[in-house]
N, CA, C and O atoms as a GROMACS GRO file, in nm:
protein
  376
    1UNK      N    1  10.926 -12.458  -4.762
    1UNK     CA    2  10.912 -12.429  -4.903
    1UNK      C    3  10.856 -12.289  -4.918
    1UNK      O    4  10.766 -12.246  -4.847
    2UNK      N    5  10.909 -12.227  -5.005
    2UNK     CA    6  10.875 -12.085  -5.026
    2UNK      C    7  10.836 -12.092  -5.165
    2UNK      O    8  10.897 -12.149  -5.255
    3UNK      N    9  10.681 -11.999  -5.176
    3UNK     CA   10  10.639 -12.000  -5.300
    3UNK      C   11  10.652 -11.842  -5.387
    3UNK      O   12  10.708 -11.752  -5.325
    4UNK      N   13  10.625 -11.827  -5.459
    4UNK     CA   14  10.672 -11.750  -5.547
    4UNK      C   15  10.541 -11.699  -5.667
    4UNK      O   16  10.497 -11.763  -5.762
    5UNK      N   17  10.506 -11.573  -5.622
    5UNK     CA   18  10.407 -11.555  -5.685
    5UNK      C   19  10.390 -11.472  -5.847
    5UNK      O   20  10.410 -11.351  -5.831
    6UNK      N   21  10.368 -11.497  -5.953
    6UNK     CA   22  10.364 -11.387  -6.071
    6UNK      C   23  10.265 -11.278  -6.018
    6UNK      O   24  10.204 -11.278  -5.911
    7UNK      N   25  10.264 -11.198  -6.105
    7UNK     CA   26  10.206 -11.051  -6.056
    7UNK      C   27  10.058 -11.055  -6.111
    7UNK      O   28   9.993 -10.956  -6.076
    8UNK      N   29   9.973 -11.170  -6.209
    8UNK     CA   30   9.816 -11.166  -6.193
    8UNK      C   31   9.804 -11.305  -6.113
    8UNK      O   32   9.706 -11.370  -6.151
    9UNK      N   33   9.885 -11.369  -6.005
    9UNK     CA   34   9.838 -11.402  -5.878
    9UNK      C   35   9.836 -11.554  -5.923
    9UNK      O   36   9.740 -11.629  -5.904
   10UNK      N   37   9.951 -11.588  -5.984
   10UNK     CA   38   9.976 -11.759  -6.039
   10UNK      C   39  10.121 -11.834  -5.958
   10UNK      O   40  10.228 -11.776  -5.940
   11UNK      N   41  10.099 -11.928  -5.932
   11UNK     CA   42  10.219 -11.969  -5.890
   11UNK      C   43  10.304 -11.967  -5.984
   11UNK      O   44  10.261 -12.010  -6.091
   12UNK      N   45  10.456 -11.916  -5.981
   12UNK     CA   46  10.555 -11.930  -6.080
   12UNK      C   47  10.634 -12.040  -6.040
   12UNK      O   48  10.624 -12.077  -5.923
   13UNK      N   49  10.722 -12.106  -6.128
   13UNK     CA   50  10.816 -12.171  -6.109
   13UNK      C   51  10.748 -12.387  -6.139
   13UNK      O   52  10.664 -12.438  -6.213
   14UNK      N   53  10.806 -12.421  -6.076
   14UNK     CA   54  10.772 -12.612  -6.095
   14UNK      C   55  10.711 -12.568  -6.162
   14UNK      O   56  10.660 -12.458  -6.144
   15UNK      N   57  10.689 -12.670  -6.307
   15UNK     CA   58  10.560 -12.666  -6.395
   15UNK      C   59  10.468 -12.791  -6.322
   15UNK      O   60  10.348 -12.812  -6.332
   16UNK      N   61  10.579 -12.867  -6.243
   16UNK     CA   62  10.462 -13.016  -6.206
   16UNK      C   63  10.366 -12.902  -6.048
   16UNK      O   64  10.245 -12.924  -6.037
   17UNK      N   65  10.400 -12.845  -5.992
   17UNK     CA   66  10.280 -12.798  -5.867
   17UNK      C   67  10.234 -12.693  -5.973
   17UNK      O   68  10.298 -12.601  -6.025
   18UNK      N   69  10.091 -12.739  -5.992
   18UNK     CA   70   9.968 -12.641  -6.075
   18UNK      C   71   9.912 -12.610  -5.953
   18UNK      O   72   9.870 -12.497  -5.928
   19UNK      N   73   9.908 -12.693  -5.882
   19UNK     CA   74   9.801 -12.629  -5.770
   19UNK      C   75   9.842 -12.653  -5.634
   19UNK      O   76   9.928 -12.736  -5.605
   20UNK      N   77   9.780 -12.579  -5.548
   20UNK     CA   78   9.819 -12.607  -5.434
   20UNK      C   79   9.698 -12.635  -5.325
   20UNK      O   80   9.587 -12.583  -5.330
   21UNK      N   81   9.763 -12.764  -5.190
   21UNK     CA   82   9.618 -12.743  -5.163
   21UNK      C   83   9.586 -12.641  -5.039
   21UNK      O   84   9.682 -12.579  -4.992
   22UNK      N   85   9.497 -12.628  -5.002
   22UNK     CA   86   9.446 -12.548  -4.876
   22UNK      C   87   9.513 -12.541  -4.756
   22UNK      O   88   9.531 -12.440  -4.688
   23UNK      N   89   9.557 -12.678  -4.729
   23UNK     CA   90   9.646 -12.714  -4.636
   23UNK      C   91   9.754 -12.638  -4.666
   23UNK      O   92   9.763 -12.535  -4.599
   24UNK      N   93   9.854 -12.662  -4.760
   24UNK     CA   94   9.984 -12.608  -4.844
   24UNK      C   95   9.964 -12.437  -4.814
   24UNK      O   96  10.054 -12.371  -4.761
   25UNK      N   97   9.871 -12.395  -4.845
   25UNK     CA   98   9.831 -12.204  -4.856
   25UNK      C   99   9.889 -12.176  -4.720
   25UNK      O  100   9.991 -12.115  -4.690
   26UNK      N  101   9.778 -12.251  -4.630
   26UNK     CA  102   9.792 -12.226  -4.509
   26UNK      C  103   9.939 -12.220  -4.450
   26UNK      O  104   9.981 -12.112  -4.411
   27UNK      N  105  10.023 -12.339  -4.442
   27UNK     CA  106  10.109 -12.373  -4.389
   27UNK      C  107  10.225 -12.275  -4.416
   27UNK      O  108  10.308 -12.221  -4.342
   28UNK      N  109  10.198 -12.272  -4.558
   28UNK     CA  110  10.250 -12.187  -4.598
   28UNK      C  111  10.323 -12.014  -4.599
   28UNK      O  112  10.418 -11.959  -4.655
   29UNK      N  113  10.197 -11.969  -4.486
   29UNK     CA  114  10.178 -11.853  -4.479
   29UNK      C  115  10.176 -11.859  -4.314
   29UNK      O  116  10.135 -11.758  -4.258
   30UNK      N  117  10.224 -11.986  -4.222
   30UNK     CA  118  10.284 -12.010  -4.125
   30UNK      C  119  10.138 -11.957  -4.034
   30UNK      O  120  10.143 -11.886  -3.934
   31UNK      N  121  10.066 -11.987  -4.070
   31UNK     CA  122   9.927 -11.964  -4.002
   31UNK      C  123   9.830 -12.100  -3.907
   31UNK      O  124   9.855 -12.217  -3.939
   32UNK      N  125   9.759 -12.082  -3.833
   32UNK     CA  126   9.688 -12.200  -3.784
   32UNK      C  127   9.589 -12.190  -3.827
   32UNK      O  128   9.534 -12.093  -3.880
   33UNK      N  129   9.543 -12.332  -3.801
   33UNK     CA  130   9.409 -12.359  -3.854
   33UNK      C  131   9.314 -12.257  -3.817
   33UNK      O  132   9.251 -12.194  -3.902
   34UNK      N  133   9.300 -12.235  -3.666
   34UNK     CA  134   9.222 -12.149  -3.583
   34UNK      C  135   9.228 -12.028  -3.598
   34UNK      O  136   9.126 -11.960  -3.610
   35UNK      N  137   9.380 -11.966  -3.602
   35UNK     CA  138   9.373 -11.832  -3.713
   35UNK      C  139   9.283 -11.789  -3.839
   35UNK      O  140   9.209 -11.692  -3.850
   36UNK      N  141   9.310 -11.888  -3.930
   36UNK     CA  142   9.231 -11.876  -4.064
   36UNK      C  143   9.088 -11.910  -4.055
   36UNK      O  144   9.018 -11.881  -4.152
   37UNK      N  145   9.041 -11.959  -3.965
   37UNK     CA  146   8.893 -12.012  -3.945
   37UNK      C  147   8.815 -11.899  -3.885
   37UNK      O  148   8.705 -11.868  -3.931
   38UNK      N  149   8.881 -11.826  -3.766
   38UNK     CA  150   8.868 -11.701  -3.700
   38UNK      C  151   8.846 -11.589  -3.799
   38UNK      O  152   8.751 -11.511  -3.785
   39UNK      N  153   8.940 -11.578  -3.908
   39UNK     CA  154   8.927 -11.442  -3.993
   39UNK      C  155   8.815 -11.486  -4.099
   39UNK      O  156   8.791 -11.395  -4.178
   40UNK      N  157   8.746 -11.596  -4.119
   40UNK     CA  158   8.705 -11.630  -4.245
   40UNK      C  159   8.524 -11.634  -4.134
   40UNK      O  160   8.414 -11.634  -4.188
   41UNK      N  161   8.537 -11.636  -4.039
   41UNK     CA  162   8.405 -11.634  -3.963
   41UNK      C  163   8.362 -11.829  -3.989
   41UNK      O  164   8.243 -11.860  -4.002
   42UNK      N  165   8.437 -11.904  -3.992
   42UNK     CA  166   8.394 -12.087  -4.000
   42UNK      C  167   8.444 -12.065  -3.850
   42UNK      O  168   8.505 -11.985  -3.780
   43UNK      N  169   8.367 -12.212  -3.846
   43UNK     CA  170   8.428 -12.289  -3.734
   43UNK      C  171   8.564 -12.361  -3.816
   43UNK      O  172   8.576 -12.388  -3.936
   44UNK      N  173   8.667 -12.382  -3.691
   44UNK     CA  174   8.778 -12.454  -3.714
   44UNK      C  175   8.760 -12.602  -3.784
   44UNK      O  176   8.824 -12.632  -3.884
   45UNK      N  177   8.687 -12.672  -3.735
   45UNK     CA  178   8.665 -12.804  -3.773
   45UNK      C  179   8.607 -12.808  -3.898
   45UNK      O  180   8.588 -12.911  -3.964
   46UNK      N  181   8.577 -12.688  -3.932
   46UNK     CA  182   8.506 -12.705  -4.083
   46UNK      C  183   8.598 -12.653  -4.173
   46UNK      O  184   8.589 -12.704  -4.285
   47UNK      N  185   8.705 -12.545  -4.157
   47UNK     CA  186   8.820 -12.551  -4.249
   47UNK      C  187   8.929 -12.655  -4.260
   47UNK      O  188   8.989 -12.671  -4.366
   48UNK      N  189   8.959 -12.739  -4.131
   48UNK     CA  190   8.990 -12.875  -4.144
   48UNK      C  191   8.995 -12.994  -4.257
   48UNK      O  192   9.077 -13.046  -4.333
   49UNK      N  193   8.822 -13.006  -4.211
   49UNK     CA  194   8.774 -13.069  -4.348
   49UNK      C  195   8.762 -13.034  -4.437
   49UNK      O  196   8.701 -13.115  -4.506
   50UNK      N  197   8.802 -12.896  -4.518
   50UNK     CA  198   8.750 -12.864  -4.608
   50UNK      C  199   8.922 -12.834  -4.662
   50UNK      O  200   8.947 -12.755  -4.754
   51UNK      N  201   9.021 -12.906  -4.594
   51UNK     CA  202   9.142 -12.882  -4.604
   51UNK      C  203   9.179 -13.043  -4.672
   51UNK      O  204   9.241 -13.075  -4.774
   52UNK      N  205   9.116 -13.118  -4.575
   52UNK     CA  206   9.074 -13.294  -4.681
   52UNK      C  207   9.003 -13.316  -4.780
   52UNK      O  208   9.026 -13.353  -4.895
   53UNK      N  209   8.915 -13.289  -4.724
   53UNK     CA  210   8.842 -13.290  -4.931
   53UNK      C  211   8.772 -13.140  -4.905
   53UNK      O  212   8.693 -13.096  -4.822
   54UNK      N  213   8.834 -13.092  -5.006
   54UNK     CA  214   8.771 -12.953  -5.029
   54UNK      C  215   8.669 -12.968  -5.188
   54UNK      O  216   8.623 -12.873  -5.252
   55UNK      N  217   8.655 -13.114  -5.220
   55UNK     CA  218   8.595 -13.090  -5.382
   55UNK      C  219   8.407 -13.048  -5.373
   55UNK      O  220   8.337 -13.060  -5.474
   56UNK      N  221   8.361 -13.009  -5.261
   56UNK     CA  222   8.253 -13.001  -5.181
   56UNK      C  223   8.214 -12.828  -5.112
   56UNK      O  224   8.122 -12.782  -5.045
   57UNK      N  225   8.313 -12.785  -5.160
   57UNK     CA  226   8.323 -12.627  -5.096
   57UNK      C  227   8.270 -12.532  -5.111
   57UNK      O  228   8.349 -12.454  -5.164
   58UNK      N  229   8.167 -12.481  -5.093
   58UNK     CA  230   8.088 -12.395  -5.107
   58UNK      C  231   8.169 -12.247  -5.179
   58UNK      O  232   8.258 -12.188  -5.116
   59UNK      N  233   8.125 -12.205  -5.309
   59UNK     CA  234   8.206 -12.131  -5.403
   59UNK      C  235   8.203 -11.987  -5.320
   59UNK      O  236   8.302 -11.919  -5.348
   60UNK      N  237   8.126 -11.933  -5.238
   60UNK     CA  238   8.189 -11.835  -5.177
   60UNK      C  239   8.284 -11.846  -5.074
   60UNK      O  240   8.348 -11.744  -5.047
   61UNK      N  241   8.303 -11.937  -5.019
   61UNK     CA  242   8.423 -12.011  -4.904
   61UNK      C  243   8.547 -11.981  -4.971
   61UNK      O  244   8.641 -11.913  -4.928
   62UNK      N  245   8.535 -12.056  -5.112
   62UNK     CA  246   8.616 -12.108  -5.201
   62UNK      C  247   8.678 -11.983  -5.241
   62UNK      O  248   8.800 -11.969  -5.234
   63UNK      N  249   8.583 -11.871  -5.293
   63UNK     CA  250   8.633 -11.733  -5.314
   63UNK      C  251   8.667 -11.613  -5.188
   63UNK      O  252   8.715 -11.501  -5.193
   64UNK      N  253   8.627 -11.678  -5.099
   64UNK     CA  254   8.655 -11.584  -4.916
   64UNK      C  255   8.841 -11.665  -4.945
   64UNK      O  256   8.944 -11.600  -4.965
   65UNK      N  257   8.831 -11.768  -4.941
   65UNK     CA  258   8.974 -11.862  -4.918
   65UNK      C  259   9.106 -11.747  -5.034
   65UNK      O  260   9.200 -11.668  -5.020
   66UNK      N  261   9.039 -11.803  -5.126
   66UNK     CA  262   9.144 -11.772  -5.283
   66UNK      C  263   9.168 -11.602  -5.218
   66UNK      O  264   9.287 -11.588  -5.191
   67UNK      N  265   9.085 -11.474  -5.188
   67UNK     CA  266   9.125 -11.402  -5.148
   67UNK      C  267   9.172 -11.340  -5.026
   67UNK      O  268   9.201 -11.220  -5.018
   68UNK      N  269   9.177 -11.400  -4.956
   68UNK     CA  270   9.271 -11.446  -4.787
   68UNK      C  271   9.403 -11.426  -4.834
   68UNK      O  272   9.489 -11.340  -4.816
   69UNK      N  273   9.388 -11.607  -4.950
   69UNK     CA  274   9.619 -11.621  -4.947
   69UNK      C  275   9.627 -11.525  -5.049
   69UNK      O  276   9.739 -11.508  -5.097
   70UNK      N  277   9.517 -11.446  -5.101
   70UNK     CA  278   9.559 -11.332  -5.237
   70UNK      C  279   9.616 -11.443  -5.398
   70UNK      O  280   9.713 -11.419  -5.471
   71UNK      N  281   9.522 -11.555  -5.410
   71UNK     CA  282   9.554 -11.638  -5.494
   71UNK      C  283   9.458 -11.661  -5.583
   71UNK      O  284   9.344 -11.661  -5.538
   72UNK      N  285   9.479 -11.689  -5.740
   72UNK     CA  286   9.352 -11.681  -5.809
   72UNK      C  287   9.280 -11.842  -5.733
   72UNK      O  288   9.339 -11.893  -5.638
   73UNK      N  289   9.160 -11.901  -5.786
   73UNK     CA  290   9.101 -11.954  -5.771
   73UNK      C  291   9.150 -12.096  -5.820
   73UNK      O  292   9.142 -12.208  -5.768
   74UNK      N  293   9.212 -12.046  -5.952
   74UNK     CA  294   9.228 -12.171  -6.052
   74UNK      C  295   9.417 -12.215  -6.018
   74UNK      O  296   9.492 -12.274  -6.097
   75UNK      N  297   9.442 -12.175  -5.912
   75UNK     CA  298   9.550 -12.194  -5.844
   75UNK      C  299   9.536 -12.311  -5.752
   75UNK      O  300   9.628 -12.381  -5.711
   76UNK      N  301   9.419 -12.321  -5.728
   76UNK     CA  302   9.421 -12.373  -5.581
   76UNK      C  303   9.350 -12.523  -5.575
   76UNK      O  304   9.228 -12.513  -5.577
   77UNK      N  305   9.391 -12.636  -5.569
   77UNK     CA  306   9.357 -12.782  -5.564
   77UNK      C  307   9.202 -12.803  -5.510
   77UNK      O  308   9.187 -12.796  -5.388
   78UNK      N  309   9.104 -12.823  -5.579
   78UNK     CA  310   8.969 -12.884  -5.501
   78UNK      C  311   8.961 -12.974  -5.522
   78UNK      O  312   8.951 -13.002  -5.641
   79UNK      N  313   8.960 -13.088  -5.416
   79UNK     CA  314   8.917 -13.242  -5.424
   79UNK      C  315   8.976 -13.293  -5.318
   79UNK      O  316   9.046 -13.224  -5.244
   80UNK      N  317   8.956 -13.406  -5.302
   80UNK     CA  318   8.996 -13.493  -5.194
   80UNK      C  319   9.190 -13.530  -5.209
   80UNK      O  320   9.250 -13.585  -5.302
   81UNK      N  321   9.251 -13.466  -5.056
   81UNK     CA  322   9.351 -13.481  -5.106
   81UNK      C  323   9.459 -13.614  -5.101
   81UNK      O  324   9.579 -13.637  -5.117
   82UNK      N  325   9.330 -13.687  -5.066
   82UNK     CA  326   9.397 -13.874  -5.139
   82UNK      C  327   9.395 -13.884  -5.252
   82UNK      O  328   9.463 -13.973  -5.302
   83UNK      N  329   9.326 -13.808  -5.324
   83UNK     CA  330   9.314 -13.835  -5.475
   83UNK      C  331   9.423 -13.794  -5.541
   83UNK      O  332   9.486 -13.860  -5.624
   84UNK      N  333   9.459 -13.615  -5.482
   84UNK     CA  334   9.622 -13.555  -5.511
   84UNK      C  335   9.710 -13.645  -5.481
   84UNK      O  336   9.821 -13.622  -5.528
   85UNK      N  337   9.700 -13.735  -5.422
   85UNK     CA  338   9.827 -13.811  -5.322
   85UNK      C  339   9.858 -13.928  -5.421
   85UNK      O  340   9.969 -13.960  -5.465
   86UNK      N  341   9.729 -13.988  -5.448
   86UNK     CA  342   9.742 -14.111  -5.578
   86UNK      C  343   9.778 -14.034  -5.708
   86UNK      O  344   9.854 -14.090  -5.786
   87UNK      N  345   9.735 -13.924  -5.736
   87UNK     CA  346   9.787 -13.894  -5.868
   87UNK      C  347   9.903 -13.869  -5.877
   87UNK      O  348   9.944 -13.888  -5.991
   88UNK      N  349  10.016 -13.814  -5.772
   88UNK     CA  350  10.157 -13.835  -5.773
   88UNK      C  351  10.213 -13.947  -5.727
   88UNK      O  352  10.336 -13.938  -5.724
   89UNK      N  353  10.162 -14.072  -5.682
   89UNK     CA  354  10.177 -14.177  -5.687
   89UNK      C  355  10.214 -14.241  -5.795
   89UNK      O  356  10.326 -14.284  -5.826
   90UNK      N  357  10.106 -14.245  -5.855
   90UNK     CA  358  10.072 -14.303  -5.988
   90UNK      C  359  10.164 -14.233  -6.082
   90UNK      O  360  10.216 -14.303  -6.169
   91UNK      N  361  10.194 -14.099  -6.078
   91UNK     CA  362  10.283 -14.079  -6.214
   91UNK      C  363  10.427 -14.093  -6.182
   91UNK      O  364  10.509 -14.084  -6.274
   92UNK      N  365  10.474 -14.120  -6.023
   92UNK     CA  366  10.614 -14.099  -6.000
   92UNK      C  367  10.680 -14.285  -6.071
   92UNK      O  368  10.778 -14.338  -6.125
   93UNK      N  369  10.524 -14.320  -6.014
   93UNK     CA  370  10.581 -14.536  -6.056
   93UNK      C  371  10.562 -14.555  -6.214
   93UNK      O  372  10.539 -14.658  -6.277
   94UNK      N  373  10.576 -14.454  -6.248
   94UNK     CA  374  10.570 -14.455  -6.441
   94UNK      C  375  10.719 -14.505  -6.508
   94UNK      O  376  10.732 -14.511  -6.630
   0.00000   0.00000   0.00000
């Protein structure tokens, strides 16, 4: 999946993906975990988890992260991403 960025740093295109999660950035940008953990000065195991529930993230992480993938803030999914998983659950069985 290739994303598509507007020029003040919003995802364009689907109106249903508002956000994306950490995991998604990453993968996205064909990077490893250990890569991105390395440039951000974390340990690996802690961008991991913070890739599962990120609703816990310390707001400079949160703002080291958002300017890494070059993405605003309010782009980017915080919370547990079972919760993302049930909320497209829940609206696809509508």
């Amino acid at each position: 999946m290739q994303f598509v960025w507007e020029s003040n740093g919003k995802l364009k295109g689907d109106a249903e993906v508002e956000k994306l999660t950490l995991r998604a950035l990453r993968v996205n940008y064909s990077l490893s975990p250990k890569e991105v953990a390395d440039c951000l000065g974390i340990p690996q195991h802690t961008l991991l988890s913070y890739e599962e529930d990120s609703s816990e993230i310390p707001i400079q992480l949160a703002n080291d992260l958002a300017n890494y993938y070059d993405i605003s803030l309010d782009s980017i999914f915080f919370g547990k991403n079972s919760d993302l998983k049930q909320k497209f659950k829940n609206k696809n069985n509508r």
